[in-house]
N, C-alpha and C positions, 0 to 999 in steps of 0.2 A: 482793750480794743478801742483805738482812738475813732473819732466821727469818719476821716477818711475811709482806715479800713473797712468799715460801718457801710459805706456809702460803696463801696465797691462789691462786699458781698451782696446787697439790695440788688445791685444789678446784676449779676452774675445767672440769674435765671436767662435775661433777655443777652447779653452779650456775648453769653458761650455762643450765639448763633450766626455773629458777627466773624468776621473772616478776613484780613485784607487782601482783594487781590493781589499787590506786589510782594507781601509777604508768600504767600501759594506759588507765586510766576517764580520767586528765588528758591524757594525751597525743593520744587521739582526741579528745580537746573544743579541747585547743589547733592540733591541725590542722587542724579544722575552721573555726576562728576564721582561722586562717591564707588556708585559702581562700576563705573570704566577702571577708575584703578584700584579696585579689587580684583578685577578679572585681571589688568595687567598685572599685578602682586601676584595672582594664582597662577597664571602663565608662565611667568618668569623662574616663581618657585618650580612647577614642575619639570621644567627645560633642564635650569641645574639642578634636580633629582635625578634625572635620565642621565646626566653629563657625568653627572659624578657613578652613578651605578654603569654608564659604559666604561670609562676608565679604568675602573675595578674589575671588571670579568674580560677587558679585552685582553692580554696576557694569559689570562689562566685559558682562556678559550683556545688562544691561537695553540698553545702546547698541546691542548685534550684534542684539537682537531687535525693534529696533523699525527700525533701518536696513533689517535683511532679512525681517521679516513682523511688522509691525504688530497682526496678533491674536495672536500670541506672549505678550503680555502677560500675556494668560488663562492659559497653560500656568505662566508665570513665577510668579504668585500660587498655582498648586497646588504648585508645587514648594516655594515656600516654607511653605504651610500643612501639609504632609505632614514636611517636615523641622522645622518648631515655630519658636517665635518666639527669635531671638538673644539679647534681653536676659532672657526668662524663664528658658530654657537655664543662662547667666551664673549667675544666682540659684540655681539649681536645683545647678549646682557648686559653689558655695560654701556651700551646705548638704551635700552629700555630702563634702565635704574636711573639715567638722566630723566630721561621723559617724565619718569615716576613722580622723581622729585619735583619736579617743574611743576606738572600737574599739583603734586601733591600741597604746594605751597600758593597754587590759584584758587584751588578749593580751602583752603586754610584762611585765605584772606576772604572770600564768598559768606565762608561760616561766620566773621566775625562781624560781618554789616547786616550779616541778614540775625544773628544774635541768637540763633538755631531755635527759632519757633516749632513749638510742640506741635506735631502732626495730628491733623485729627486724625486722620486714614491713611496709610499706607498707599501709595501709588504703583500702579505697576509700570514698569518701562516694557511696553511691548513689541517694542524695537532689539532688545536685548533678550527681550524672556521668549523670543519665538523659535529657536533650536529645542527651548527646555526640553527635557525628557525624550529625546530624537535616541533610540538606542542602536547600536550596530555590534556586530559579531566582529573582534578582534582580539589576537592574540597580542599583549603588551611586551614589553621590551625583554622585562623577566620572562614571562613565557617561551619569547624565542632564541633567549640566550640557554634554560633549561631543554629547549628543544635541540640546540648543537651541541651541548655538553654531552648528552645522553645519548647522541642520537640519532633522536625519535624526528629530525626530519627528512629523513630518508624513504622515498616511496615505498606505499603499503604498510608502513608501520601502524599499528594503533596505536601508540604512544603520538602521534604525530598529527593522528586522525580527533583525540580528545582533545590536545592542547586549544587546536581549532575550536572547539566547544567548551571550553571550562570558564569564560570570562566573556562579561557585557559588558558595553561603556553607557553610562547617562548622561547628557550635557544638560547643565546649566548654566545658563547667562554665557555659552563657547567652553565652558570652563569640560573635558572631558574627566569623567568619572569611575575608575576601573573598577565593578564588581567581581568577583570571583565565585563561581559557582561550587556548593559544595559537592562534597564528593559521591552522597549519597543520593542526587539529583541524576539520574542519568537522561532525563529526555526532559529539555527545560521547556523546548516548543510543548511539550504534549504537559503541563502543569495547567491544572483548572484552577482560575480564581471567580471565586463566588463570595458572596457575601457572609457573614458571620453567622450560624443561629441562636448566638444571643444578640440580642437588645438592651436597647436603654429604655428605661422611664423615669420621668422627674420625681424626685423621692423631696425633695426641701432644698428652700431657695434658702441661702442667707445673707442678711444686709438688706438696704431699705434707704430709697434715696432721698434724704430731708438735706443735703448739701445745698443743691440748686433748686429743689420745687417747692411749692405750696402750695397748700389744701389739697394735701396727699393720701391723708388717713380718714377714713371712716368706719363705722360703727354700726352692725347690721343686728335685726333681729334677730338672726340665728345665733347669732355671739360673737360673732367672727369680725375681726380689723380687716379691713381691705386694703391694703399699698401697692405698689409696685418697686421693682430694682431692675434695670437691664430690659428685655425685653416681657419681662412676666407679671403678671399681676397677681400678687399671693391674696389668699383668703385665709386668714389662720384663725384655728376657735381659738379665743385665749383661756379658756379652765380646760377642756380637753388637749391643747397644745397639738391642733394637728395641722396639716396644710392642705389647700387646694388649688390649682391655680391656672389662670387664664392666661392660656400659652398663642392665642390668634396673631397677635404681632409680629412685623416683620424687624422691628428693630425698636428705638430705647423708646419706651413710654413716658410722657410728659408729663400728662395732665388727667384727673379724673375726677370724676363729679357721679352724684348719687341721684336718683329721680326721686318724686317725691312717694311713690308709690315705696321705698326701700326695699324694691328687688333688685330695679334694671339699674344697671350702671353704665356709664360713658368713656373710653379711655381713647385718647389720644398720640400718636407717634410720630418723631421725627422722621424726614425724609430716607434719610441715610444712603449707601450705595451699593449695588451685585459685585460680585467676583470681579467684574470686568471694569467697575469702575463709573458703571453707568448711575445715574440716580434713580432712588425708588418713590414711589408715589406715595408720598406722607396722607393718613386716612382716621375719621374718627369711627369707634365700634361702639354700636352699642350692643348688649347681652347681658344675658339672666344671669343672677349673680345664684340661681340656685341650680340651674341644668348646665349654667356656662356653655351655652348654646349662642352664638351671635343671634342676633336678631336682625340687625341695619348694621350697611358699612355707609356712612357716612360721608361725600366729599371726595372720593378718588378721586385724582387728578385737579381738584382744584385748588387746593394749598398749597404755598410756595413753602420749602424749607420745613415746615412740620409744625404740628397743631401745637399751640402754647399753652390755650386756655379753654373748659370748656362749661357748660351750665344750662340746667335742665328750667323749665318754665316753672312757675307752680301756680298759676292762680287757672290754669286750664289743663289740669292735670299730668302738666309734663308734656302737651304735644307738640311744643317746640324747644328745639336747640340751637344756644349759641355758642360759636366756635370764634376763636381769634386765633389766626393763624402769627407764625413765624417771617411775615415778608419784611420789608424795610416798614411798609405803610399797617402792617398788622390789619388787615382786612379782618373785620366784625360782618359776619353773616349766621343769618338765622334759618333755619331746616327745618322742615318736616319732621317730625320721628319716625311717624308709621310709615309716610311716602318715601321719604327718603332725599325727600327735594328742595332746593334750595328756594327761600320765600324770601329774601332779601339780602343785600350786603352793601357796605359803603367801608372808604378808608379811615382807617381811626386815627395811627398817630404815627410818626417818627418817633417817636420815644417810648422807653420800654412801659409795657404794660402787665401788670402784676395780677388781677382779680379782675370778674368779670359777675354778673349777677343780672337776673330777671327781677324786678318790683314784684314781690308776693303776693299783692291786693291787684296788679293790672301786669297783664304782658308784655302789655305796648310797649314800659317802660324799663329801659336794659341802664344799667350803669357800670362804668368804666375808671380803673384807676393803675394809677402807676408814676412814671419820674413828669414830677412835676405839675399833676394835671389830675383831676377830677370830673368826667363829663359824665352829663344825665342827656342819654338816648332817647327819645319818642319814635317809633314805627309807625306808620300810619298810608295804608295803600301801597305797602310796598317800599317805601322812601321815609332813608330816616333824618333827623332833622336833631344837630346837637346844640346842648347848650355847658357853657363849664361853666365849674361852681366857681363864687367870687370867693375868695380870702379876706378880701378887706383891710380892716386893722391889723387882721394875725400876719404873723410874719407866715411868709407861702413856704410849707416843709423841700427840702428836694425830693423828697421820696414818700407818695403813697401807697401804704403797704397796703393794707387790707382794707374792707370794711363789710360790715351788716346792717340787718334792718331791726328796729325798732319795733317794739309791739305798737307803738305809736304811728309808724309809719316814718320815721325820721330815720337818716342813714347815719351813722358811727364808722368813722374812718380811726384808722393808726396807721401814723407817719413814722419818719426817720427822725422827729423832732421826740420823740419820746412821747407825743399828746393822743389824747381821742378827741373829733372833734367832732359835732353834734350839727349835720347839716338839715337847716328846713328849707320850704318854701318860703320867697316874700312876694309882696302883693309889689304889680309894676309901680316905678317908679315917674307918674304920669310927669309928675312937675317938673322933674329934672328932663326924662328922655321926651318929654312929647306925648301924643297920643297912640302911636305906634309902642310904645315901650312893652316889654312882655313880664311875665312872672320870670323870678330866677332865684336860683339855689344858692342860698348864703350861709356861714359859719351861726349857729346860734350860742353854740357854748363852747368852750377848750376846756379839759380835763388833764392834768399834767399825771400822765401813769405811769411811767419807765423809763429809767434813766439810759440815756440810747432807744436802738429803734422800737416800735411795736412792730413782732413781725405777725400775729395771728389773733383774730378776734375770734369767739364764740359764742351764742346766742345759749342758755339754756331754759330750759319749760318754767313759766312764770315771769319770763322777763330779765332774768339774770343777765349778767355778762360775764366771763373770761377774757381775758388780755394776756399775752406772751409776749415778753421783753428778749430783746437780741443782747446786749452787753452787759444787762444786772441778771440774766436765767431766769427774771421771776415769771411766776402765775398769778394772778390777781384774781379776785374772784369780786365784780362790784357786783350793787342794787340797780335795780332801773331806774333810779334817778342818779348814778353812779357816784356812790358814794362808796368807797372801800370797807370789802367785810374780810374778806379774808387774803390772805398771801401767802408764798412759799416758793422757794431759793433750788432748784434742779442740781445737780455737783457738775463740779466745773469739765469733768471729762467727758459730759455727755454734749457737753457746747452749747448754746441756746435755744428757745423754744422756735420752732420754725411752723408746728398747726399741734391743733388741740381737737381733740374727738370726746364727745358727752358721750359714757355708757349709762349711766343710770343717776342722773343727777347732784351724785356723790365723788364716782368713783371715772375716771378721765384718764384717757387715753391721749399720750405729748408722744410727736414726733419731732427729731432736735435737729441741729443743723450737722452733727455729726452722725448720722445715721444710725441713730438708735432710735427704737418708741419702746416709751419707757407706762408705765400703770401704775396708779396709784393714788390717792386722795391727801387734800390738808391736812389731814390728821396724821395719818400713819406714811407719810412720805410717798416716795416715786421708787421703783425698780423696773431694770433694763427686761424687754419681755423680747428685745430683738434688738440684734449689735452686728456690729459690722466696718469692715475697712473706708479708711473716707480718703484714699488715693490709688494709685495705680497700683496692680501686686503682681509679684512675681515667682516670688516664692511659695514654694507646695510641697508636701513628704506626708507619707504615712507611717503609722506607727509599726514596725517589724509581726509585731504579735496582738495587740487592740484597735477597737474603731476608734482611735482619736487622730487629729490630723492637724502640723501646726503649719500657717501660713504668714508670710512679712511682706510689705511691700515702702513703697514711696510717701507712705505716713510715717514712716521709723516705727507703728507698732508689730509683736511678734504676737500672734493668738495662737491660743493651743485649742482646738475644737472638739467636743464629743461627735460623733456621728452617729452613734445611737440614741442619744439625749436629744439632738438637735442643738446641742446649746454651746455658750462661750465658756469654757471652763477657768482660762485667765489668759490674760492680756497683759505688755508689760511696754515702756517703750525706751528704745534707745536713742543714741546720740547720734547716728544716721542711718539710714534707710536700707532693709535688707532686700535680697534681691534673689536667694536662694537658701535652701535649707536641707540636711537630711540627718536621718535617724541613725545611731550606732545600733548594730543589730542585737544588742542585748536590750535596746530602748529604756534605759536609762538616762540617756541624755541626748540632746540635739546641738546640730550645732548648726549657724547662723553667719549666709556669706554677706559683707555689708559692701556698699559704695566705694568705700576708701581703700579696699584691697585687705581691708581688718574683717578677721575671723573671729566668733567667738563659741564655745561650748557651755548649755543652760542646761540646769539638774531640771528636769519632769515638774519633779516632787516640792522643791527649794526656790524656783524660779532663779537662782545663784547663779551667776558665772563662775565654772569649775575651770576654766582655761581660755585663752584667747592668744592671738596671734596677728602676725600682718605680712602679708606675701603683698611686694609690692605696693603701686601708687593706684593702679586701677581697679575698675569694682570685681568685683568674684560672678561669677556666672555657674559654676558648678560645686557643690561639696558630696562626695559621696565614697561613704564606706566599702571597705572591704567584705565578702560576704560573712567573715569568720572576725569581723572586726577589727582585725590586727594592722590594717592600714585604713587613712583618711586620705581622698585623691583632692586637693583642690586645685578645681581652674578658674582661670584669670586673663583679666582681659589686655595682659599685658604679656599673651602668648605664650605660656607657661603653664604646666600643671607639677604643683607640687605636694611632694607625697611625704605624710607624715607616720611614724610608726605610731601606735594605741597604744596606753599599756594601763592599767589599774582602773578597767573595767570604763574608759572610754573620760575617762579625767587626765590623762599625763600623754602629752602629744610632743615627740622629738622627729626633728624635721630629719628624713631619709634619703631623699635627693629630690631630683629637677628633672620632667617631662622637656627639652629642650628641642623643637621642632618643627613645630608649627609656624608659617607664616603669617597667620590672623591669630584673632584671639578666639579664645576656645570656648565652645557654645554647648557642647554634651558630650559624657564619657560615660562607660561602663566597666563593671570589672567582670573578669572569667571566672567559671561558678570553683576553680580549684584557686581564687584570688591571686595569683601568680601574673597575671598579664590587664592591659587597659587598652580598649578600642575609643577612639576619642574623635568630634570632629570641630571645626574650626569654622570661623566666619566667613574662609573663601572657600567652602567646600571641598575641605582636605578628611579622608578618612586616614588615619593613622591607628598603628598598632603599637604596646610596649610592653618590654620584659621589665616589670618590675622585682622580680628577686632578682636580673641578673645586674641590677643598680639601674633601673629607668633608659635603657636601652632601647632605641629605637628602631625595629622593627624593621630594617629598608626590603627585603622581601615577602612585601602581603600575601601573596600567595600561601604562604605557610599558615596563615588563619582563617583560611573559609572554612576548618570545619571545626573551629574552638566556639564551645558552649559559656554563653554568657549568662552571672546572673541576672541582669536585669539588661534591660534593652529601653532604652531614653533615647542612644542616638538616632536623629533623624537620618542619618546616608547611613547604606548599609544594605548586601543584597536582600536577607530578611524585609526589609520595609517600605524595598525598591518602589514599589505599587501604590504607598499612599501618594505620590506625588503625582496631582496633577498637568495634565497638558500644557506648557505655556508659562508654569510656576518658575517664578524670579527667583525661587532661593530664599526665600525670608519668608516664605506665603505659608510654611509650616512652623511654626513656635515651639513645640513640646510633642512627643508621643511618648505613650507608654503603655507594656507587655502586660499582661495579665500575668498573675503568677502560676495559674495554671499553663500559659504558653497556647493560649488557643486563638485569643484576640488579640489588638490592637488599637489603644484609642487615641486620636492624632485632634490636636489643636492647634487650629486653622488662622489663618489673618482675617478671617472674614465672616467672623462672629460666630462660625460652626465648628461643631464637636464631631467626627465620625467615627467608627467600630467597623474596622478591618477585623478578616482573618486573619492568623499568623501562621506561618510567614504567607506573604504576599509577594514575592520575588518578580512580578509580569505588570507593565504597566496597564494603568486603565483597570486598577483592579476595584470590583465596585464597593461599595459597604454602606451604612445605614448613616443615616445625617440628621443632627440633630439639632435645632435653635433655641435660644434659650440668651443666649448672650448678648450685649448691645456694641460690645468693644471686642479688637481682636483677642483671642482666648491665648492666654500667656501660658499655661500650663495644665497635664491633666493627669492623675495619679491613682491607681486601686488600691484602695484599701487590702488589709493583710489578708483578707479568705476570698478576694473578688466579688464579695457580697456587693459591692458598691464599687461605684466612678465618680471622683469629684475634678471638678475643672474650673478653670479663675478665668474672670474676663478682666482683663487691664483695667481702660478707665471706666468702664462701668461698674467696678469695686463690690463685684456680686460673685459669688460664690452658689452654683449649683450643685448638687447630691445628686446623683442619676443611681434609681437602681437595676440592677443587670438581671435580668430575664433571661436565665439558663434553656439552652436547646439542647437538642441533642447531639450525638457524633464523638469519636474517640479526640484525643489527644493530638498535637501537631505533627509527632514524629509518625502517627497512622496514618493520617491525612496526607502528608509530606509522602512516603512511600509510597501509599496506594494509588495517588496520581503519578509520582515518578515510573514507577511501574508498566504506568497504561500507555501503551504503544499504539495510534490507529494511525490509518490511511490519510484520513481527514483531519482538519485541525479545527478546535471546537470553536463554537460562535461565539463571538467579543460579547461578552456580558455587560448587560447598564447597570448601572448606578444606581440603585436603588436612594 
């Protein structure tokens, strides 16, 4: 890791919070462009889907209708004047396919100046998303060509009177969406949706964010580490291995600090923003780290962008706190504890700020460090008055990382130069400045400790010192006159030391820049006691028949997890980054969809690649078995789902044919629980159907599948799931759902850092369910384990993985629940349910 790179992760704390606006003003314009011609793509396709399926049955109709009712004819010409004329149609595409292109090649050249900056947030187009979910009663084109075939629209038929009822449409972003209602649904107005009676509770968070922050771990006398990932702040005992954790945030935690009392603790959280896009009022908490009861919320509405840094008093038992916010100017102000109220603030710096500290012997006195600069703070009537420390002869570092106090009273800093250095007081300098000159803070010693940066100092009982090095791993363990007594080298997979926590003078707790905290002493080495993904993940599968569950994402590593252990069973990493995963149902082996359009299958047991493959140039988005094994579905984002045969127990994969019909690429599929057929949906919100034995045949009359049982249910569209969808929702605001295997719930991951538990099915918009936080980033996917004993769910870039356990209620099965409300017939139609 050269000095650059060096100097750039140093900052990485303060710049994630930096933004440019004309990158933000390009990027909402080219995602907008984005979805205009998706909707034109999805328009266009279903026009000639209609064109082509009129073509096809107008012949065979005109013969059945004049065989079987001679004034049919009449009906025949409204059907065709209500559906438009076939060659105008024609014309009418191949002017929109212009557009397309046109378009398509303005936003292509947009993409490449703006260089497609990483979203923090998703945006909604609320201009486009306000039809969302508008439903109406209509019979589709099928519907009413089966209606003159038959028939059934002839007055007074009942066949004529159901067709009217058998089918809803959804719109998103215009784009119209046909459900089809099943069969055994006979009164769809009179269906109750209510909320689930199970629940969720947090069972174990995993991962641990030592990427971007410091001074994140501590060390409590009950035994227990304290960190946080995402929005939670875990307490874990480390010899009983259990968890506890403080869930009061409303989104990613920052920063925490310990009082000196070793109860109460302080956690701080970024701004972030609601459903709608609005911002939220970034706030600092304080609460018992043994009731986990808040005690003080800190600072609402006064912090810009979100608390960075935070630090308990000590020489007056903790009654003050300071906070350094997220603005340009990083405003330093000091609070109350017990009032609550702010006792002062001034601007500190344009440049980022790393550590924050109270003088241990006086209050008055705060100190401040970060790129480039070291100031000593004085408070005094409310107004504070700075002074920065001189460098001198030393060459000035760009980067101060850390620093502590001295039993002496002297401060110890670690820079990006690899040094500790040793600042005192000097007496003014009358001769040179004059009579006015004041005392000021100067370099007294350099210590050269780590080759690269120091990124963490630690103070322990007696005077000792700790230092953590960024590009050599080490621990150094000096004297209080800091002379080196001991050291020791971390392994290179767990990345550098980024904070160190004293248990018991021996034995130290290191949190690394790869999200691990790791235990252990100089003697007997370090081991991982908490690990975790350090990019974006996507991928999520549960094991057919055990609690283990392996995830991949945008780090290229693949982990396999225990859920009963809590722990990493193994870790392996490849050549680029996976993005989806699923289990062969004998759970033998997994296999693994990467970036490049390449597939691979890993033995459980071998960590080995037993197979691999490559459909195409684009990334995979879907891998999922047949229920009986004997086919692998992959989809890809180069609008295709290709189907390979199984053989030799999920080692020997021969490609079978080609999913061929989708206009987007493909985002979720499922199979029928007699593996014979695949429901599948796509980027422009197409629901598709396919006869897989009859060679990947596509399906062009859905109607014939509303009443096929699926085994498993992932896709988002679908009348089953109709009801997770929010008011207003763009199409993208849902990421992942997925069925219980008992078929009673449904658990939906949100763009907007929440997880919810629907009933199943949910078929009626507005339908309410339980909601749960826990996430900082939108939630990419969520999956139950094989007995629904558990729900785990992944948040993107907040690289945290939740365990929720499911809190069984009562009530029969979905197909009782499904009949016994299809069944109830009343007068009245029952009251729109909230949201729980």
């Amino acid at each position: 890791m050269d000095s650059s790179t060096n100097s750039l992760d140093d900052a990485s704390a303060d710049s994630s919070a930096e933004f440019p606006d004309r990158a933000s003003m390009m990027e909402v314009r080219l995602q907008a462009q984005e979805d205009e011609i998706t909707l034109l793509k999805s328009s266009l396709a279903d026009a000639l889907r209609r064109i082509r399926l009129h073509d096809q049955l107008l012949p065979l109709l005109k013969q059945q209708l004049i065989a079987v009712n001679p004034g049919a004819a009449r009906v025949l010409n409204q059907v065709c004047c209500s559906d438009g004329c076939t060659s105008s149609r024609k014309l009418s595409s191949s002017s929109a396919v212009d557009g397309i292109c046109h378009r398509a090649t303005r936003v292509r050249r947009n993409s490449e100046k703006l260089g497609n900056p990483e979203r923090q947030r998703k945006r909604l187009d609320k201009k486009a998303a306000s039809s969302a979910n508008l439903l109406t009663r209509s019979p589709s084109l099928e519907n009413r060509a089966k209606e003159l075939v038959t028939g059934a629209g002839s007055p007074g038929s009942r066949r004529g009177t159901y067709s009217q009822e058998m089918s809803i449409k959804m719109f998103i972003r215009g784009r119209p969406i046909t459900m089809y209602i099943p069969t055994n649904i006979h009164n769809y107005e009179d269906l109750k949706m209510e909320p689930p009676s199970e629940r969720l509770e947090l069972d174990w968070v995993y991962g641990y964010r030592g990427r971007d922050c410091r001074a994140n771990l501590y060390f409590l006398p009950t035994g227990e580490a304290v960190y946080f990932i995402a929005c939670v702040v875990v307490l874990y005992h480390i010899n009983n291995r259990t968890q506890r954790h403080y869930q009061k945030h409303t989104d990613c935690v920052r920063c925490l600090t310990l009082h000196p009392d070793k109860v109460r603790m302080a956690s701080g959280q970024m701004s972030g923003v609601d459903k709608d896009g609005k911002p939220l009022q970034p706030c600092v908490h304080i609460w018992d780290s043994i009731t986990l009861v808040t005690l003080q919320q800190i600072g609402l509405g006064t912090f810009q962008r979100g608390v960075g840094l935070v630090a308990f008093s000590f020489a007056d038992s903790g009654a003050f706190l300071c906070v350094i916010d997220d603005s340009n100017e990083h405003m330093l102000s000091v609070w109350d504890c017990n009032k609550g109220t702010k006792h002062a603030e001034v601007k500190n710096t344009n440049e980022a700020v790393f550590a924050v500290e109270f003088n241990p012997s006086e209050s008055a006195n705060i100190i401040t460090c970060g790129k480039s600069h070291v100031y000593f703070w004085t408070l005094s009537a409310g107004q504070f008055t700075k002074k920065q420390g001189i460098f001198g002869k030393y060459k000035k570092p760009k980067f101060i990382q850390c620093f502590v106090f001295s039993l002496t009273g002297d401060v110890l800093t670690g820079d990006s130069e690899g040094n500790i250095l040793t600042w005192g007081k000097s007496a003014a300098d009358v001769k040179t400045l004059g009579k006015g000159a004041k005392e000021t803070f100067q370099i007294m010693k350099q210590t050269r400790a780590h080759e690269g940066s120091v990124f963490t100092l630690c103070t322990l009982q007696g005077g000792s010192l700790l230092s953590g090095g960024g590009k050599d791993r080490k621990i150094v363990r000096w004297s209080a006159d800091l002379a080196p007594e001991r050291e020791c080298e971390i392994p290179e997979k767990y990345g550098a030391v980024r904070t160190i926590a004293d248990v018991d003078g021996e034995e130290l707790l290191v949190g690394t820049t790869r999200n691990a905290i790791l235990r252990g002493t100089f003697s007997d080495g370090f081991v991982a006691i908490v690990q975790g993904h350090v990019d974006e993940m996507w991928g999520l599968a549960t094991h057919p028949s055990q609690s283990i569950f392996i995830t991949c994402g945008h780090d290229r590593q693949v982990c396999l997890w225990n859920a009963e252990e809590h722990k990493l069973d193994w870790c392996i990493t490849l050549e680029d980054y996976g993005l989806c995963a699923g289990f062969c149902p004998n759970g033998s082996v997994v296999s693994v969809g990467l970036s490049t359009g390449r597939w691979m299958v890993l033995d459980l047991r071998t960590r080995e690649v037993v197979s691999e493959s490559t459909d195409g140039n684009e990334q995979l988005s879907v891998m999922r078995y047949s229920p009986d094994g004997s086919f692998l579905a992959v989809g890809s984002h180069d609008n295709f789902i290709y189907i390979y045969s199984v053989t030799e127990s999920g080692r020997r994969y021969t490609r079978f044919g080609k999913c061929n019909g989708h206009s987007s690429f493909i985002t979720h599929l499922d199979w029928s629980k007699d593996g014979k057929y695949i429901m599948s949906n796509s980027g422009d919100y197409e629901i598709l159907y396919w006869d897989i034995a009859a060679g990947c045949k596509l399906l062009r009359n859905r109607f014939e599948s509303k009443d096929r049982e699926w085994a498993s249910y992932t896709c988002v569209l679908g009348f089953h799931v109709m009801g997770v969808w929010l008011e207003g929702s763009d199409g993208t605001d849902i990421n992942a759902l997925c069925r219980s295997h008992s078929e009673r719930v449904v658990a939906v991951a949100d763009d907007f850092c929440k997880v919810h538990l629907f009933q199943y099915p949910c078929p009626k918009p507005k339908a309410p369910s339980h909601k749960y936080e826990g996430h900082g980033s939108h939630v990419t996917n969520v999956c139950f384990t094989h007995n629904d004993s558990h729900l785990l769910s992944m948040g993107g870039k907040d690289t945290c993985i939740l365990q929720w356990r499911v809190m069984r209620g009562g009530g029969g099965d979905r197909r009782e629940r499904l009949a016994s409300a299809s069944a109830t017939s009343t007068s009245t139609s029952s009251p729109e349910p909230a949201t729980s």
